[in-house]
mmCIF file of the C-alpha atoms, coordinates in Angstrom:
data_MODEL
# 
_entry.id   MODEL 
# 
loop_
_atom_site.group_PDB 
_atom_site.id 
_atom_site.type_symbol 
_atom_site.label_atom_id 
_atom_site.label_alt_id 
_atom_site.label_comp_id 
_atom_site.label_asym_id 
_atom_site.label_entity_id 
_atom_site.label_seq_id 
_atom_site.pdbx_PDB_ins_code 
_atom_site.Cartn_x 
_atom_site.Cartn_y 
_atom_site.Cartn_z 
_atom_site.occupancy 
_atom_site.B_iso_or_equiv 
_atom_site.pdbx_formal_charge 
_atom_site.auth_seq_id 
_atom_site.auth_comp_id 
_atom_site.auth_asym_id 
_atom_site.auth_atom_id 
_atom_site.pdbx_PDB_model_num 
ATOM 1  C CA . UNK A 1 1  ? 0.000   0.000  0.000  1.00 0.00 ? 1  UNK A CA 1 
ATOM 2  C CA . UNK A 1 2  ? 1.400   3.345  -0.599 1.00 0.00 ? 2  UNK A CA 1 
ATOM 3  C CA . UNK A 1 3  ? 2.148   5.400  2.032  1.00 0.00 ? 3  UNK A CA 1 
ATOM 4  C CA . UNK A 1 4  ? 0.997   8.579  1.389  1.00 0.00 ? 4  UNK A CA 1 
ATOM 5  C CA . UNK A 1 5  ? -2.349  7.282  -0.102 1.00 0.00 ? 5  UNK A CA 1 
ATOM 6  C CA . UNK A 1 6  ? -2.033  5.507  4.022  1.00 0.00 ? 6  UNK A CA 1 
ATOM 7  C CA . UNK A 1 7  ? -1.547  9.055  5.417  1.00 0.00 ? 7  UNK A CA 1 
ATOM 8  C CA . UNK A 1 8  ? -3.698  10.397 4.212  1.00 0.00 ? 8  UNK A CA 1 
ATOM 9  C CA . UNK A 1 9  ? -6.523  8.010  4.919  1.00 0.00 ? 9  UNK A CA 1 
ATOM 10 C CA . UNK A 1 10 ? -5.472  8.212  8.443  1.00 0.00 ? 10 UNK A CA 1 
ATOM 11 C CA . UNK A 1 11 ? -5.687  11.775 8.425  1.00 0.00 ? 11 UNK A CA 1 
ATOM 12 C CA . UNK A 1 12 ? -9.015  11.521 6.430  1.00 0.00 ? 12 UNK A CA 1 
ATOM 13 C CA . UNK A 1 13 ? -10.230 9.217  9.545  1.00 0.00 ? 13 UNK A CA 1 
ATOM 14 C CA . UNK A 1 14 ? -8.954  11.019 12.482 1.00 0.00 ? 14 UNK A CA 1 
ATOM 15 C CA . UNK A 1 15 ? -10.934 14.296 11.306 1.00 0.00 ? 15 UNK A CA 1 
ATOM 16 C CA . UNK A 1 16 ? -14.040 12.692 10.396 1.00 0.00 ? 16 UNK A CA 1 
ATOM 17 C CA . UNK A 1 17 ? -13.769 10.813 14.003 1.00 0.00 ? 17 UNK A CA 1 
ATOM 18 C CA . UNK A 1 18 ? -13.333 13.797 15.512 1.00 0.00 ? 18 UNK A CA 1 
ATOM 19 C CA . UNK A 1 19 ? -15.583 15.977 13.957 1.00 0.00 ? 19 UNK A CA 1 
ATOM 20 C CA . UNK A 1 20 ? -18.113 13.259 14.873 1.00 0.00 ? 20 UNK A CA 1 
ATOM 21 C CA . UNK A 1 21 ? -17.093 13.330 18.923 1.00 0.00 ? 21 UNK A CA 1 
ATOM 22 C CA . UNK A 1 22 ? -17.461 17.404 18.442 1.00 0.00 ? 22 UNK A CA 1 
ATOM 23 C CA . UNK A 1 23 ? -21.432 17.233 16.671 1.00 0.00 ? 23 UNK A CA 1 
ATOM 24 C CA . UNK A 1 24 ? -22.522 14.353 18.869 1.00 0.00 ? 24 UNK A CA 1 
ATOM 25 C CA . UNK A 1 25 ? -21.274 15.444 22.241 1.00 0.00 ? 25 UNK A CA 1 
ATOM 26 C CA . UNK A 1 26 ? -20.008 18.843 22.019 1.00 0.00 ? 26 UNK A CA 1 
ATOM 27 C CA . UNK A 1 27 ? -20.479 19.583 25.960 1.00 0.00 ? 27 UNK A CA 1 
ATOM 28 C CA . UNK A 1 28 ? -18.019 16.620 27.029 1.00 0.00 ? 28 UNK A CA 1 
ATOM 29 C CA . UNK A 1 29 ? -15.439 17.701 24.297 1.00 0.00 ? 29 UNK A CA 1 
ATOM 30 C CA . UNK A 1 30 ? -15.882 21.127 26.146 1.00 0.00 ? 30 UNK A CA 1 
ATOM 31 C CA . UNK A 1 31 ? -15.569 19.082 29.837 1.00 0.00 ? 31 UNK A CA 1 
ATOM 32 C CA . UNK A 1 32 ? -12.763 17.299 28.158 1.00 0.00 ? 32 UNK A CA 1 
ATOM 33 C CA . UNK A 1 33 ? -10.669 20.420 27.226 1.00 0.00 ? 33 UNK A CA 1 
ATOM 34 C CA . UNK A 1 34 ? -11.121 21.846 30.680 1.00 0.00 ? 34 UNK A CA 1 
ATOM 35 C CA . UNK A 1 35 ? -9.994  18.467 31.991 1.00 0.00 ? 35 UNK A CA 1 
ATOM 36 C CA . UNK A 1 36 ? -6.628  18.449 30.068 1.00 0.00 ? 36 UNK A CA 1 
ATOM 37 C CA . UNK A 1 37 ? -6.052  21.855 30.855 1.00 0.00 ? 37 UNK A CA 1 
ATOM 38 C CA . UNK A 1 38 ? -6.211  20.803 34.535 1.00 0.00 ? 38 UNK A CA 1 
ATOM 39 C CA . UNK A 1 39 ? -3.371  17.908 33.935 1.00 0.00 ? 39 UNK A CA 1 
ATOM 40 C CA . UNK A 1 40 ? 0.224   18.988 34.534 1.00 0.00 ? 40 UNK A CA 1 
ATOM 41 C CA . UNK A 1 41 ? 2.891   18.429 31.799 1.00 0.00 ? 41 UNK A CA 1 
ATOM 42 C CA . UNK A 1 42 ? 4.456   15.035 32.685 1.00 0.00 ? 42 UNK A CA 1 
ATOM 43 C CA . UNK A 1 43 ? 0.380   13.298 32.547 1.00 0.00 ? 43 UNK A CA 1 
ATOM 44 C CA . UNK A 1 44 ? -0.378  14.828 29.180 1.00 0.00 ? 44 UNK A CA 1 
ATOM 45 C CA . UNK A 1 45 ? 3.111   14.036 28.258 1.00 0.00 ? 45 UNK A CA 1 
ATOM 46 C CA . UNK A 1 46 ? 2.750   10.447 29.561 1.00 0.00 ? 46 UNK A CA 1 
ATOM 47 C CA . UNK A 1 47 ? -0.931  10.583 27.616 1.00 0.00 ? 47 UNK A CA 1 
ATOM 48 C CA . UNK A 1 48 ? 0.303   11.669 24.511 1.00 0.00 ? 48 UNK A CA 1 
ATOM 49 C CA . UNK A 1 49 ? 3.087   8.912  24.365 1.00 0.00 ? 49 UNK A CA 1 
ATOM 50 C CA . UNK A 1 50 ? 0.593   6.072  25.228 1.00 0.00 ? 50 UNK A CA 1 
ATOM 51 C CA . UNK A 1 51 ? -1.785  7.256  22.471 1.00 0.00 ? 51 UNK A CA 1 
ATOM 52 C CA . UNK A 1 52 ? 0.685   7.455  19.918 1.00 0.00 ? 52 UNK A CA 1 
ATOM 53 C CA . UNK A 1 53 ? 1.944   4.404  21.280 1.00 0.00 ? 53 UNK A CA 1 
ATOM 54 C CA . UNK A 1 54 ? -1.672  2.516  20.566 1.00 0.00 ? 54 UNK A CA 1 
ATOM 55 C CA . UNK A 1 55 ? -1.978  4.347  17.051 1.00 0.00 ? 55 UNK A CA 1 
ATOM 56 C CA . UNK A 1 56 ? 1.275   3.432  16.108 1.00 0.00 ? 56 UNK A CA 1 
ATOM 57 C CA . UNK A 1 57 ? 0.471   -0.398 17.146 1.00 0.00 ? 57 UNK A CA 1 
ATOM 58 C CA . UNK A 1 58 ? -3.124  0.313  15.147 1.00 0.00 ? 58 UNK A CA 1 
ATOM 59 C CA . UNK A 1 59 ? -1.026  1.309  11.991 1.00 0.00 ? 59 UNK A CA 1 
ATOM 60 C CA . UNK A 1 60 ? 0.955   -1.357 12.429 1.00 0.00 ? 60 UNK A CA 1 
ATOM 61 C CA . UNK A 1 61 ? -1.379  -3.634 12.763 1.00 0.00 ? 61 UNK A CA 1 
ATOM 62 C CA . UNK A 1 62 ? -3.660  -2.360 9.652  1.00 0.00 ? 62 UNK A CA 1 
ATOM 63 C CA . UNK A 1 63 ? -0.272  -2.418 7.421  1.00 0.00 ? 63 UNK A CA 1 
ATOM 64 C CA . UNK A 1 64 ? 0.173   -5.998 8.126  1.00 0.00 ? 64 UNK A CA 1 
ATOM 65 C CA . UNK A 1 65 ? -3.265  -7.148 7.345  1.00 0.00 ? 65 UNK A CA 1 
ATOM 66 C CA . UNK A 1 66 ? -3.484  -5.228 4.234  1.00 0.00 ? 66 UNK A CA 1 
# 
């Protein structure tokens, strides 16, 4: 598969995904963002590097079985 037509699906997904999150629940996206904002560096560091860790393992995953 070639990787830039694999980019950009994944891009294509992740805003459709979102923008899905924002029209059906916009008030817990809002309770979300206050949440975050509440969390000191090292936890949304720590967050950030376990979700990339899981998308990276989803990618990986995808690649193989395509």
């Amino acid at each position: 598969m070639n990787p830039v037509v694999l980019l950009l699906a994944g891009f294509g997904m992740w805003l459709f995904l979102e923008g899905a999150v924002y029209a059906i629940a916009p008030d817990a996206m809002r309770r979300m963002a206050v949440m975050l904002a509440q969390l000191s560096t090292r936890e949304l560091t720590m967050a950030g590097l376990i979700g990339a860790a899981i998308g990276a393992g989803i990618v990986w995953v995808a690649v193989q079985l395509a």
